[in-house]
C-alpha positions in Angstrom: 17.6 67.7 180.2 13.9 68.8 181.8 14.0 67.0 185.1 10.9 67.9 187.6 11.1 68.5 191.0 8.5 68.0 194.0 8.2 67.1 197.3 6.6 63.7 198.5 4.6 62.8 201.5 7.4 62.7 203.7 9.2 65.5 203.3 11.9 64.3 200.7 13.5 66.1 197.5 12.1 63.7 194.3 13.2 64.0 190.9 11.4 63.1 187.7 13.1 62.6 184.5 10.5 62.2 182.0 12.7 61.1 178.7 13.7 58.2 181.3 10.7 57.7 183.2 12.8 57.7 186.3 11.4 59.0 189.7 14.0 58.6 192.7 14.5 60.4 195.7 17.6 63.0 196.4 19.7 61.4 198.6 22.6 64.0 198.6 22.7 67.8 198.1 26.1 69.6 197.3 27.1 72.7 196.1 29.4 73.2 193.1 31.1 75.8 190.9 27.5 76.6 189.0 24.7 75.9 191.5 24.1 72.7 193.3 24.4 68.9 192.3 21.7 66.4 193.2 22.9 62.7 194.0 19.6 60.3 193.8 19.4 57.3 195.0 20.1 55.0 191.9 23.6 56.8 191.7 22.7 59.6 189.0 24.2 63.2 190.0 22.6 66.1 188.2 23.9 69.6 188.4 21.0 72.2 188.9 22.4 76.3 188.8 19.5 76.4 191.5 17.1 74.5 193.5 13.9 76.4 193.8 12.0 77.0 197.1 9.6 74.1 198.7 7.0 76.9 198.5 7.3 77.0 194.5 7.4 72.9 194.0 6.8 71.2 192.0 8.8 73.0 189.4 10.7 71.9 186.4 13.7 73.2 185.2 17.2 72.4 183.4 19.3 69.8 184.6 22.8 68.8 183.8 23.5 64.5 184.3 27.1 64.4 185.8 27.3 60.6 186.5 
Protein backbone atom coordinates (compact mmCIF):
# COMPACT_ATOMS: atom_id res chain seq x y z
CA UNK A 1 0.00 0.00 0.00
CA UNK A 2 1.06 4.01 -0.74
CA UNK A 3 1.45 5.24 2.77
CA UNK A 4 2.96 9.01 3.19
CA UNK A 5 5.44 10.09 5.36
CA UNK A 6 6.16 13.63 7.07
CA UNK A 7 7.28 15.20 9.91
CA UNK A 8 4.91 17.23 12.26
CA UNK A 9 5.45 20.25 14.37
CA UNK A 10 7.10 18.47 16.92
CA UNK A 11 9.46 16.55 15.64
CA UNK A 12 7.57 13.16 15.29
CA UNK A 13 7.56 10.43 12.39
CA UNK A 14 3.52 10.61 10.97
CA UNK A 15 2.12 8.30 8.59
CA UNK A 16 -0.78 8.80 6.15
CA UNK A 17 -2.66 6.02 4.64
CA UNK A 18 -4.87 7.53 2.16
CA UNK A 19 -7.16 4.25 1.12
CA UNK A 20 -7.89 4.44 5.06
CA UNK A 21 -7.76 8.01 5.79
CA UNK A 22 -5.71 7.22 8.75
CA UNK A 23 -2.97 9.72 10.03
CA UNK A 24 -1.17 8.44 13.37
CA UNK A 25 2.08 8.99 14.75
CA UNK A 26 5.12 6.27 14.75
CA UNK A 27 5.51 5.25 18.02
CA UNK A 28 8.10 2.47 17.42
CA UNK A 29 10.98 1.97 14.82
CA UNK A 30 12.63 -1.55 14.36
CA UNK A 31 14.57 -3.05 11.96
CA UNK A 32 13.78 -6.33 10.20
CA UNK A 33 14.91 -8.80 7.57
CA UNK A 34 13.87 -6.28 4.58
CA UNK A 35 14.20 -2.69 5.89
CA UNK A 36 12.51 -1.32 8.91
CA UNK A 37 8.96 -1.80 10.44
CA UNK A 38 6.92 1.16 11.66
CA UNK A 39 4.57 0.50 14.89
CA UNK A 40 1.91 3.60 15.06
CA UNK A 41 0.10 4.33 17.60
CA UNK A 42 -3.31 2.63 16.88
CA UNK A 43 -1.33 -0.69 16.86
CA UNK A 44 -0.74 -1.07 12.97
CA UNK A 45 3.00 -2.22 12.02
CA UNK A 46 4.09 -1.52 8.47
CA UNK A 47 7.16 -2.87 7.01
CA UNK A 48 9.08 -0.09 4.87
CA UNK A 49 12.53 -1.55 2.88
CA UNK A 50 13.60 2.14 3.87
CA UNK A 51 12.75 5.15 5.65
CA UNK A 52 13.84 8.19 3.72
CA UNK A 53 15.82 11.10 5.24
CA UNK A 54 13.89 14.11 7.31
CA UNK A 55 15.59 16.26 4.70
CA UNK A 56 13.51 14.52 1.66
CA UNK A 57 9.93 14.40 3.79
CA UNK A 58 7.35 14.27 3.13
CA UNK A 59 7.73 11.35 0.76
CA UNK A 60 5.49 8.52 -0.17
CA UNK A 61 6.43 5.31 -0.81
CA UNK A 62 5.46 1.37 -0.50
CA UNK A 63 4.46 0.00 2.56
CA UNK A 64 3.82 -3.49 3.69
CA UNK A 65 0.69 -3.72 6.83
CA UNK A 66 2.11 -6.50 9.14
CA UNK A 67 -0.48 -6.34 11.95
Amino acid sequence: MKVMLRMNDTGTLVVYVAKKDLEEEVVKQTDSAVGKVLTLANGWELELSEIPTKESLPLTVEAKRLA
